[in-house]
N, C-alpha and C positions, 0 to 999 in steps of 0.2 A: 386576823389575816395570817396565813402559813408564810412561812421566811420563803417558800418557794414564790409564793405571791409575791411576797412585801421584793425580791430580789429581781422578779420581772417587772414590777413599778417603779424598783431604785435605776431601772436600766428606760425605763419606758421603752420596754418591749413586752410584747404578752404573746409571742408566738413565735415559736423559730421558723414556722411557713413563711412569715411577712421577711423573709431576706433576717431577721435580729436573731442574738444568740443575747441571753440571758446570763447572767454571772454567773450561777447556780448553772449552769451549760460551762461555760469559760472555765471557771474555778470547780470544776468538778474533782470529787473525794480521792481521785488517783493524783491529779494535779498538787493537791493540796498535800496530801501523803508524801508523794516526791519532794517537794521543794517546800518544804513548811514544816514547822512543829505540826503542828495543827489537821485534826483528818477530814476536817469540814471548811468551807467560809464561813459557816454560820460560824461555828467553834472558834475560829479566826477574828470573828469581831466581839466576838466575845472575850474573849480573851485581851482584847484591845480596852475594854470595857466601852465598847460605841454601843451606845443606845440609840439604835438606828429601826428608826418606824416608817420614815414616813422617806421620799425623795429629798425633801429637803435638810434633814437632818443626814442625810446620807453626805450634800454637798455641802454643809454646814462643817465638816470633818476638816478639819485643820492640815494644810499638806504636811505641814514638819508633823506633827503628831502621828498620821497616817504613816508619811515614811520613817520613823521611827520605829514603829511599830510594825513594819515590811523587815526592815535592815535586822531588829532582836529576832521576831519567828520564822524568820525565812532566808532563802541562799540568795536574796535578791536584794540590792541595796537600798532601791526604793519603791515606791508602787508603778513608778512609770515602766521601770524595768520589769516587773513583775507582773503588770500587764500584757507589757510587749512580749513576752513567752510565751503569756497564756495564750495572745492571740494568733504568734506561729504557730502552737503546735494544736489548737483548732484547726486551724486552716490546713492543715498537713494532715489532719483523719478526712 
């Protein structure tokens, strides 16, 4: 499976026509450039060391660990916040 795959099944979306926007859409390499070590998500959860296959190993992610790991790579404190940008400044292109 391509992480572009595995990222529209961690979102259970597989089309941005159906109204969903995919991580790998959200978290795109400008996004991540800007406000992150990191020039990718993939490179981002890697870097986390998440071994992330499948959905469920995705929601299997521990919040403190996840936002830990937001707060060291990134200008954002947690993933909550760090979504919530990603997803005004979708909504704003």
């Amino acid at each position: 499976m391509s992480f572009d795959d595995l990222l529209k099944e961690l979102q259970g979306q597989k089309t941005v026509q159906e109204g969903q926007v995919s991580l790998k859409d959200l978290f795109n390499d400008r996004f991540m450039s800007k406000y992150s070590t990191c020039k990718s998500m993939e490179e981002f959860l890697e870097k986390g060391n998440f071994q992330v296959d499948t959905l469920d190993e995705m929601n299997n992610i521990h919040d403190e660990l996840l936002d830990r790991h937001v707060a060291r790579e990134t200008d954002f404190a947690d993933w909550k916040a760090m979504l919530s940008k990603a997803n005004s400044e979708f909504a704003a292109q």
